[in-house]
C-alpha positions in Angstrom: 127.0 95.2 100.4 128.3 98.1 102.7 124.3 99.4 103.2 123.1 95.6 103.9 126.0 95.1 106.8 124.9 98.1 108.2 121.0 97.4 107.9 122.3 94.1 109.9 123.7 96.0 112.5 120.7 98.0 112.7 118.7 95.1 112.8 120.4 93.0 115.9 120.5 96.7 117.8 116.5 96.7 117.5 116.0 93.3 118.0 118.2 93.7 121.6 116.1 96.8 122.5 112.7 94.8 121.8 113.8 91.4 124.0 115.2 93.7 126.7 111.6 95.8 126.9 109.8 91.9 126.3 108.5 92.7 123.1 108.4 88.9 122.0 106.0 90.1 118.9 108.9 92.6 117.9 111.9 90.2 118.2 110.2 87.3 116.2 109.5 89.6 113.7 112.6 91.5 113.7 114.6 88.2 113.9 112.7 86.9 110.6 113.9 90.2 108.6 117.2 89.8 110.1 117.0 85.6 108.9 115.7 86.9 105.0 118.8 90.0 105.2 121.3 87.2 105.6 120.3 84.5 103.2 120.4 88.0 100.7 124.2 89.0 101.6 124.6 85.4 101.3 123.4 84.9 97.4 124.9 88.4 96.2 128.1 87.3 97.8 127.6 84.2 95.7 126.4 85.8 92.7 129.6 88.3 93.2 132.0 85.2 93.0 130.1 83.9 90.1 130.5 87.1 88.3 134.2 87.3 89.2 134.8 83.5 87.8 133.4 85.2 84.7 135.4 88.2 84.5 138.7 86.0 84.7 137.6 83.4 82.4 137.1 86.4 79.7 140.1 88.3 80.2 142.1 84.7 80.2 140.2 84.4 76.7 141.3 87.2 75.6 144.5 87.6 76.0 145.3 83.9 75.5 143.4 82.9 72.2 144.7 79.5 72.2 143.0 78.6 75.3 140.6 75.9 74.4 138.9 75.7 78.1 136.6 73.0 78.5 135.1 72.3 75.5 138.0 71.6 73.1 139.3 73.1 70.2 
């Protein structure tokens, strides 16, 4: 996660670099990649959450065996 922030900050530093020297080309493409890096922070975050939910859900399983949960007994 820590690489993926940083590759964002890289990416808004270039995409300043290329509008200040008029490089539309650059930006658009630049601003694309930066679009697609976001929406991927965005679903690991999710699929960190998800995998957290899971975690607790186990460890509440296992140390409390009489917890039904959704299902029933």
């Amino acid at each position: 996660m820590v690489k993926l922030r940083a590759e964002e900050k890289k990416l808004v530093k270039d995409i300043k670099l290329a509008a200040g020297k008029g490089d539309q080309i650059t930006v658009k493409t630049l601003a694309k990649s930066l679009v697609r890096l976001r929406q991927q922070v965005g679903k690991l975050t999710a699929s960190e959450a998800l995998m957290r939910g899971v975690g607790t859900n186990l460890t509440v399983r296992f140390f409390k065996p009489e917890f039904d949960g959704p299902e029933g007994p």
